[in-house]
C-alpha positions as CSV (number, residue, x, y, z in Angstrom):
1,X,144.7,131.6,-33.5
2,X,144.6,133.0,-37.0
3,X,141.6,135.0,-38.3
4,X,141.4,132.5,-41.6
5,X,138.8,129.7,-41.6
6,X,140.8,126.4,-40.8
7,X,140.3,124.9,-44.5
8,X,141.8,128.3,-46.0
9,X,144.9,127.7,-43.4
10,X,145.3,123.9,-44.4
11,X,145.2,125.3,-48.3
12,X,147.7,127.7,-47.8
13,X,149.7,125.2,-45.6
14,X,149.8,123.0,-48.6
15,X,150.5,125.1,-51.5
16,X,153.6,126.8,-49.1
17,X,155.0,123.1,-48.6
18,X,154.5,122.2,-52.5
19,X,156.1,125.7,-53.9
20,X,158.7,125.7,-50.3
21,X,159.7,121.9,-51.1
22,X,160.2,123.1,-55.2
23,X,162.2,125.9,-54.2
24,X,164.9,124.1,-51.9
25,X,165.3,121.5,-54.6
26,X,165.7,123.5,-57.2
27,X,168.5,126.3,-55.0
28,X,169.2,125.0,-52.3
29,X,172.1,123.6,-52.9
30,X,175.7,124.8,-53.8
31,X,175.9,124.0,-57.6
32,X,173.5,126.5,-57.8
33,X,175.7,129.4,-55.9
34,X,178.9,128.0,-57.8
35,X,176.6,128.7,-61.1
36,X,175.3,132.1,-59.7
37,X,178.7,133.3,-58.4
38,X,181.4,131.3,-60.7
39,X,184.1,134.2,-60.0
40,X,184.1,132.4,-56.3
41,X,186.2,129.7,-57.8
42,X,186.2,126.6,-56.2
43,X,188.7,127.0,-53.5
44,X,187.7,126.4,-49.7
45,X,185.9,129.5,-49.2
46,X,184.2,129.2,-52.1
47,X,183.0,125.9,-50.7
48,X,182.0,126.9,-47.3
49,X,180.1,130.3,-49.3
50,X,178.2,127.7,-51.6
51,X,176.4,125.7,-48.0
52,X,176.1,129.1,-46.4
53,X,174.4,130.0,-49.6
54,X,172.3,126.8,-49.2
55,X,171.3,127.8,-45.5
56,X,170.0,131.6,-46.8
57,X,168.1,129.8,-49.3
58,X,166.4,127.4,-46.9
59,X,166.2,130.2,-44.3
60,X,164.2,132.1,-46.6
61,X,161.9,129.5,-48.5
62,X,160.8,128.0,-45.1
63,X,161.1,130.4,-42.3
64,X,161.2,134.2,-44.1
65,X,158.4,132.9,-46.8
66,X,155.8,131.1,-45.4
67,X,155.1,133.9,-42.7
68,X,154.6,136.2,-45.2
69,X,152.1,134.4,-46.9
70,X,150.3,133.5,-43.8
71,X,150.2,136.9,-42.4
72,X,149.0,138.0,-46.2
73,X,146.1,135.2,-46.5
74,X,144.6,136.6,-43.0
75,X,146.6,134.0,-40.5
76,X,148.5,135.3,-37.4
77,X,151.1,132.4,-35.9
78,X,152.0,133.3,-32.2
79,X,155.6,131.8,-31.4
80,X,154.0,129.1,-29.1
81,X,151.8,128.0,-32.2
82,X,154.8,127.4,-34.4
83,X,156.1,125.8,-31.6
84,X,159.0,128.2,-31.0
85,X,158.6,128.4,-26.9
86,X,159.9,126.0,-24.9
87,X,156.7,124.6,-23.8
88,X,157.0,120.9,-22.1
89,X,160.2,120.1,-23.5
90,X,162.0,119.3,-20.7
91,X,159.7,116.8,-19.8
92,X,160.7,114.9,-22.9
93,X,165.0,115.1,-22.5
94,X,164.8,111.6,-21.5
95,X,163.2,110.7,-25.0
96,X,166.2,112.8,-26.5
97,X,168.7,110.9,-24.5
98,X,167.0,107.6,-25.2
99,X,166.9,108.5,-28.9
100,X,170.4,109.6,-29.7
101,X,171.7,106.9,-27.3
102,X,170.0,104.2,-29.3
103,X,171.1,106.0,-32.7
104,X,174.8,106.4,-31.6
105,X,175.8,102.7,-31.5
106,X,174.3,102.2,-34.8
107,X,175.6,105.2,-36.7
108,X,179.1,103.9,-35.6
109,X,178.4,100.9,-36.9
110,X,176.9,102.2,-40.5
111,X,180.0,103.9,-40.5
112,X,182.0,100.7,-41.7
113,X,179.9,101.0,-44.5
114,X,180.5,101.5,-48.3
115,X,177.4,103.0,-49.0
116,X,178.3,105.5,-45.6
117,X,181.5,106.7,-46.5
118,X,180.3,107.4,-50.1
119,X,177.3,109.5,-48.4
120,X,178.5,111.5,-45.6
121,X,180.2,113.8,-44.3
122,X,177.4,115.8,-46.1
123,X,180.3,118.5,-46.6
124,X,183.3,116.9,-47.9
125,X,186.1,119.8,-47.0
126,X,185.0,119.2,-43.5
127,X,187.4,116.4,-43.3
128,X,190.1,118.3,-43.2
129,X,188.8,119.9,-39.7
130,X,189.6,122.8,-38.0
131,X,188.1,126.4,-38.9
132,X,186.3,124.3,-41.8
133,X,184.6,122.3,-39.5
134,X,184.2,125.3,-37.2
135,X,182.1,127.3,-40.2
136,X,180.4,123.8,-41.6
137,X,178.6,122.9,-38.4
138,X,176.5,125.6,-37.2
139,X,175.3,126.1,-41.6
140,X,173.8,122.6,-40.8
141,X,172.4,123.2,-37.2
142,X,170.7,126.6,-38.9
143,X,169.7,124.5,-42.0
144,X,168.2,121.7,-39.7
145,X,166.2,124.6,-37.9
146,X,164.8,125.8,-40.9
147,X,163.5,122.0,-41.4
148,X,162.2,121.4,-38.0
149,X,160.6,125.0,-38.3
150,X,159.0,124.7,-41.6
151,X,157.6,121.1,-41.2
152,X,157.1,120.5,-37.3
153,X,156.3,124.1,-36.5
154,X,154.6,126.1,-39.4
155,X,152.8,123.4,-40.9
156,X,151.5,121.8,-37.9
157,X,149.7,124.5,-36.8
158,X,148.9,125.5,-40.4
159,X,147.0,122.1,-40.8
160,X,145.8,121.0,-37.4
161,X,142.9,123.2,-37.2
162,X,141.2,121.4,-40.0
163,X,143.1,118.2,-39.9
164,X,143.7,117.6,-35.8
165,X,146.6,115.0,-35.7
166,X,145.9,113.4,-39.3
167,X,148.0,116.8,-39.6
168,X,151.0,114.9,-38.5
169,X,150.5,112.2,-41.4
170,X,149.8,115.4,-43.9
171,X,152.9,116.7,-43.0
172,X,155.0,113.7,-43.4
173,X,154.4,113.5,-47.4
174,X,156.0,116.6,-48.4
175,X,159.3,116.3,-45.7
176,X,159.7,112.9,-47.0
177,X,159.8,113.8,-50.6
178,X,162.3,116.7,-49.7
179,X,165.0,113.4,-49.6
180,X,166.6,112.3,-53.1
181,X,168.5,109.2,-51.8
182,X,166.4,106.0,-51.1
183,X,167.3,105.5,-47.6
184,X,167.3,108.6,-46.2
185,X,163.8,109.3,-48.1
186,X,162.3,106.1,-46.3
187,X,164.2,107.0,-42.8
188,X,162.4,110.4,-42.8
189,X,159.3,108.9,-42.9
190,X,159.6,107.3,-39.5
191,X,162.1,110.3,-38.4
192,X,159.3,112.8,-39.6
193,X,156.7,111.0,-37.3
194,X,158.9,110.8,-34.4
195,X,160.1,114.4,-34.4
196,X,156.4,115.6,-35.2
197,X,155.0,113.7,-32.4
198,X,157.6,115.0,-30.0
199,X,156.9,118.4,-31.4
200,X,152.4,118.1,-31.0
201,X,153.6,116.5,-27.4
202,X,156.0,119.0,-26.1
203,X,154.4,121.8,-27.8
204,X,158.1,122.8,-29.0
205,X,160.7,122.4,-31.8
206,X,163.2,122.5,-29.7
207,X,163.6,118.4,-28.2
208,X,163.3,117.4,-32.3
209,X,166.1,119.9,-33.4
210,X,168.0,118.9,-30.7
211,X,168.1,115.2,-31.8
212,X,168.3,115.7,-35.7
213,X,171.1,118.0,-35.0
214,X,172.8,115.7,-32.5
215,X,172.3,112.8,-34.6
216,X,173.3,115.0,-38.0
217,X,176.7,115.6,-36.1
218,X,177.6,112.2,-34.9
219,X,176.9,111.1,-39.0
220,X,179.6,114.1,-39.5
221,X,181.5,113.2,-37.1
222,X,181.8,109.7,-37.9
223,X,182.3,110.1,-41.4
224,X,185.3,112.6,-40.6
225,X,186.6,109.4,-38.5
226,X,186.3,106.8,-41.4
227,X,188.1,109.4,-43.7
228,X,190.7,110.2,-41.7
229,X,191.4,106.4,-40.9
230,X,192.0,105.5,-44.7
């Protein structure tokens, strides 16, 4: 464990999630790049630069970041703290499978939706497939990481030694607000518990990544479906 006191760790903890969560609003996103860089234009490249200028920002507000100002305020994370190792994930690949089976039927079905098709895919140009869709998908699997990373693994173990699982319902306040549109904002609270559950459980990252990406795609995926049918 770290060499801080635990109420110095769940202070820190706090303050990173309240200047991390600022941060990603404020530019993490790719109206900022397209202001930063407006010699890009705003051809597909350009487009596909602006989310993989989204996923350096989020890479380094919540991964690069926070361990700096851990290791500075006297804390030391080990990999299996933050959750990084495998740990007893395999034991919970049936709760993956049960999960994204159960959220499959119902994405598909959301998919009819007004509200859907006006939301997703999350990157537009990805209809158009291909080397687009190629470069969009592993920007959102990284950007997902830096999620699951940030909320499940760093400030988990960040807040548990002063909180113990009321860490879990700590945690859940900040990832929740991180979400502009109503649903998704109310989704992540149950999503947030679920995925940090699986994460104190399994003593990994890994078995929630896995099903916010898999579900993430299917949304993609199925949004790419309704486009191309209309």
């Amino acid at each position: 464990m770290g060499e801080a006191p635990p109420d110095r760790r769940a202070i820190v903890a706090l303050l990173s999630a309240a200047v991390a969560g600022v941060l990603a609003t404020q530019f993490a996103n790719p109206e900022t790049w397209m202001a930063l860089a407006p010699g890009m234009g705003r051809g597909m490249r350009a487009l596909v630069a602006a989310r993989a200028w989204q996923a350096g920002v989020l890479v380094a507000v919540y991964v690069v970041a926070p361990m700096i100002v851990a290791r500075a305020t006297g804390v030391r994370l080990s990999a299996r703290e933050l959750g990084l190792g495998v740990g007893d994930a395999r034991r919970y690949l049936g709760v993956y499978a049960l999960v994204v089976g159960a959220a499959l039927p119902i994405v598909v079905a959301l998919s009819f939706t007004t509200y859907f098709r006006h939301v997703y895919p999350l990157f537009a140009p990805a209809v158009a497939g291909g080397r687009v869709l190629a470069a969009w998908l592993p920007l959102l699997a990284l950007m997902l990481f830096c999620v699951e990373f940030f909320y499940r693994g760093f400030l988990l173990a960040m807040l548990r030694p002063a909180l113990g699982r009321l860490a879990l319902f700590v945690m859940i306040v900040p990832y929740a607000l991180t979400h502009a549109d109503l649903v998704e904002a109310l989704g992540a609270v149950v999503v947030g518990l679920l995925l940090g559950t699986l994460a104190l459980r399994s003593r990994s990252i890994w078995i929630g990544w896995l099903i916010h990406v898999s579900i993430a795609f299917a949304m993609e995926t199925a949004a790419i479906w309704q486009a191309q049918r209309h």
